[in-house]
Structures are given as structure tokens and as C-alpha cells.
C-alpha positions as MATLAB code, in Angstrom:
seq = 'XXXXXXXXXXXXXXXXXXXXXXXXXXXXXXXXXXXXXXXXXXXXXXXXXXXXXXXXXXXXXXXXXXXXXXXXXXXXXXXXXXXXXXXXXXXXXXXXXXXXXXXXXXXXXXXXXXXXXXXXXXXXXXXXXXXXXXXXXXXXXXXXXXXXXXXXXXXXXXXXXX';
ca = [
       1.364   30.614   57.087;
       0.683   26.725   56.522;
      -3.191   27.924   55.827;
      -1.900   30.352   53.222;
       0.442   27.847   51.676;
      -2.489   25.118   51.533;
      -4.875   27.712   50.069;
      -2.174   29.076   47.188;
      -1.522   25.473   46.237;
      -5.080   24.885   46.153;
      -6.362   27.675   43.903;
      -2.896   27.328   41.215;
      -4.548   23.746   41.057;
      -8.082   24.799   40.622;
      -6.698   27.322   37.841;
      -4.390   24.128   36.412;
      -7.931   22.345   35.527;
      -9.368   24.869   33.940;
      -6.338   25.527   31.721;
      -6.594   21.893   30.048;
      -9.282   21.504   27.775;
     -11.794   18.494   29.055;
     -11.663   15.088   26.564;
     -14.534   15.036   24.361;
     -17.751   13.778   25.205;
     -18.189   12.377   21.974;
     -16.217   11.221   18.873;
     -17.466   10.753   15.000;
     -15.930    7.914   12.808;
     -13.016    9.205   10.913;
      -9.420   10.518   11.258;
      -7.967   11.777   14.134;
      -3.933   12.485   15.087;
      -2.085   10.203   17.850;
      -0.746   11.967   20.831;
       0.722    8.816   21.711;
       0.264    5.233   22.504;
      -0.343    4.383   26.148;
       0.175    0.911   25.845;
      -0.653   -2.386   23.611;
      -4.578   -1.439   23.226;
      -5.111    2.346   24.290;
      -4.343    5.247   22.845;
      -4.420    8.896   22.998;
      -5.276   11.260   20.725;
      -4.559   14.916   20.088;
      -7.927   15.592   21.373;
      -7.232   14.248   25.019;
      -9.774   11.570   23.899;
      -8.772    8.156   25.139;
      -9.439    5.360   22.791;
      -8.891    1.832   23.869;
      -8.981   -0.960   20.932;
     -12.510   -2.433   21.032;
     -11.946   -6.446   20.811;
      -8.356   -6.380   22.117;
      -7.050   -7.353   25.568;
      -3.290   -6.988   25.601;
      -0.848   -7.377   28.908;
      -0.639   -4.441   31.237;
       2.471   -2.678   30.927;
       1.263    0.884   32.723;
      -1.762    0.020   34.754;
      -1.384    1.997   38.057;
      -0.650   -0.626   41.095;
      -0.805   -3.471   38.817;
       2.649   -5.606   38.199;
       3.874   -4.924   34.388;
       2.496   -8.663   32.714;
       4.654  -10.883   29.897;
       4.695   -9.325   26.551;
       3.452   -5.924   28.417;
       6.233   -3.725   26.785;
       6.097   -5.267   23.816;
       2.383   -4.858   23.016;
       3.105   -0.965   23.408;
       6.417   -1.454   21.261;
       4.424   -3.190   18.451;
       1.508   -0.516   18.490;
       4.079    2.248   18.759;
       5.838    1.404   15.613;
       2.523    0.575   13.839;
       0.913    3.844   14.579;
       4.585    5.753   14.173;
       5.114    8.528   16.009;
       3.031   11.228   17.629;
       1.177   13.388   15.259;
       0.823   10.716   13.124;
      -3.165    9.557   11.984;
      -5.445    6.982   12.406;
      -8.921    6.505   11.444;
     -11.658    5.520   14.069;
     -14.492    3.162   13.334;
     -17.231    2.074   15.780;
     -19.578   -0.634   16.346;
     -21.945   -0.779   18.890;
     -20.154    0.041   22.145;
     -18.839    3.030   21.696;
     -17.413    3.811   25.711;
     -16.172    1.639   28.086;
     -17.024    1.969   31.867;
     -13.810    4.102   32.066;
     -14.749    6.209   29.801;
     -12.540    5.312   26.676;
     -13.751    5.348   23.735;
     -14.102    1.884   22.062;
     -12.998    1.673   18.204;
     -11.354   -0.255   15.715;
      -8.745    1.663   14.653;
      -7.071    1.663   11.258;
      -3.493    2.777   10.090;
      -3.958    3.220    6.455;
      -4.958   -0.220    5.512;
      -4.151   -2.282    8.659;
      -6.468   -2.835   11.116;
      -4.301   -2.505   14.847;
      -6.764   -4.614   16.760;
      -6.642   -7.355   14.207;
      -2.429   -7.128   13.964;
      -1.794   -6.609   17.669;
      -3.803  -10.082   17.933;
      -1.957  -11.589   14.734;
       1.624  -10.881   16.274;
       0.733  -12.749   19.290;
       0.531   -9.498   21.894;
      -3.256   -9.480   22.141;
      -6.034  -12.212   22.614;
      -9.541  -11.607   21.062;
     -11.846  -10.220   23.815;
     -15.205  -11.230   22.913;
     -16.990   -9.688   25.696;
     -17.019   -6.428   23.942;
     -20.465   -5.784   21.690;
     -19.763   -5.622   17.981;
     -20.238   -7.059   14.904;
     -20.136  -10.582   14.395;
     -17.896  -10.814   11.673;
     -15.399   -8.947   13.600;
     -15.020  -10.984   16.440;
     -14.885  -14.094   13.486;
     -11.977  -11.973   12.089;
     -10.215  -11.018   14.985;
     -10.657  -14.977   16.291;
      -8.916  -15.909   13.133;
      -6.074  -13.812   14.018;
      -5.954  -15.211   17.415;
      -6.222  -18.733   15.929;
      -3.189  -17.762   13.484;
      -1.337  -16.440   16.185;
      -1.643  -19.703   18.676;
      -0.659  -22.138   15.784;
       2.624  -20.054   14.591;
       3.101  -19.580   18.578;
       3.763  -16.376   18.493;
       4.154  -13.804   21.716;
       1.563  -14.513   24.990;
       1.368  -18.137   23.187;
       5.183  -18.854   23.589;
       4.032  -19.320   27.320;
       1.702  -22.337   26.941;
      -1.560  -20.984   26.380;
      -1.208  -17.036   26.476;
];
């Protein structure tokens, strides 16, 4: 009976998998709807594609096994109400990383004229990764907005020295 149990359960989960479509393998610059925010610098889209912000490093606030960090929640919060709410869209644009060893999808990503990286940095719940490839004159902007955020002491820089 147990064998017949453990072999149900197994093949309702093999037919599970095949039921969801698989993320893409690839994504093209342009628009694309917001399932939802997963935290400060990922999100995912409609697609199943995961994109995490290329040039941001915000506190964990959903990391599996990992303690929720200062200004976690609020990261999410302040990328939640920039993005709005699911179904709303953004618009992708790459450099020249385009996935990250997890598989995300790395992208600057723009609500209408606002660039998320750049104001998730700006309100103080993000520092400028520069490890990331990409264009110069991005990481020069989204320094600035670091910069701006450490002198107004705003967010992670509240806490001497993010």
C-alpha cells in the first residue's frame, strides 16, 4: 500500500511539471508584464522569467535559510509600489551580462521613465554593485545615486555605513 501511495504521489508530481510552462531561455529588450516583485532587486514576470536588477544589491528579505537583513522589507515595499501591482509593465534593457549564475536574467528595468535600479539605490534600499559587467556610464550613474543616497542618509545608510 505504502509502495502504491509513494508511486501515485510520484507520478501526480511528474504530471505537476509538465503542466507549468518552463521560464524562457531567453529574453529580448522591451516590455514585459510583472507577475510580482520578489523582493528589493528581483522580479518576476508573467513569463515565469526571473529578472534580478543588474547593478543592484538590496537586503535579503526572502532568501531561503538566510535571516531577513535591515531595510529587507522595505526594499520589496519600495519596488512594489514603484512597479504597482501585478499585471502592470516594465521595459527590460540589457548590457552585457545578460544571466546570472542562478539563472536570472540581468536587466535594467524601467517603469515608464524611472529607472528601478537607479531609484531603489537613490532611496537608500540598494548599494551600487559594481561587480556586475555593464556599461560604464551606468555604474557612474548608479554610483551617483549611491553617493546621493549616503549624503541625505537615507535607508541602509541610517546604520553607519549601509
Amino acid at each position: 500500500m505504502v509502495v502504491l501511495a509513494v508511486g501515485l504521489l510520484i507520478a501526480v508530481r511528474v504530471w505537476q511539471d509538465r503542466q507549468q510552462p518552463a521560464p524562457p531561455e531567453s529574453l529580448a529588450e522591451g516590455d514585459y508584464v510583472v507577475a510580482r516583485v520578489v523582493d528589493g532587486d528581483t522580479l518576476l514576470l508573467e513569463n515565469d522569467a526571473r529578472v534580478r536588477l543588474i547593478g543592484v544589491d538590496a537586503p535579503e528579505s526572502v532568501k531561503p535559510d538566510h535571516p531577513v537583513e535591515p531595510f529587507g522589507p522595505e526594499a520589496s515595499a519600495f519596488a512594489r509600489e514603484l512597479v504597482g501591482n501585478a499585471g502592470n509593465t516594465v521595459r527590460l534593457q540589457f548590457d552585457k551580462e545578460r544571466v546570472d549564475q542562478y539563472g536570472r536574467f540581468l536587466a535594467f528595468v524601467w517603469v515608464g521613465e524611472q529607472l528601478l535600479n537607479e531609484e531603489l539605490i537613490r532611496a537608500g534600499f540598494a548599494h551600487a554593485e559594481m561587480g556586475f559587467r555593464y556599461s560604464s556610464s551606468m555604474k557612474t550613474r548608479l554610483r551617483r545615486a549611491e553617493e546621493e543616497a549616503k549624503h541625505a542618509g537615507r535607508g541602509i545608510w541610517t546604520m553607519g555605513g549601509g
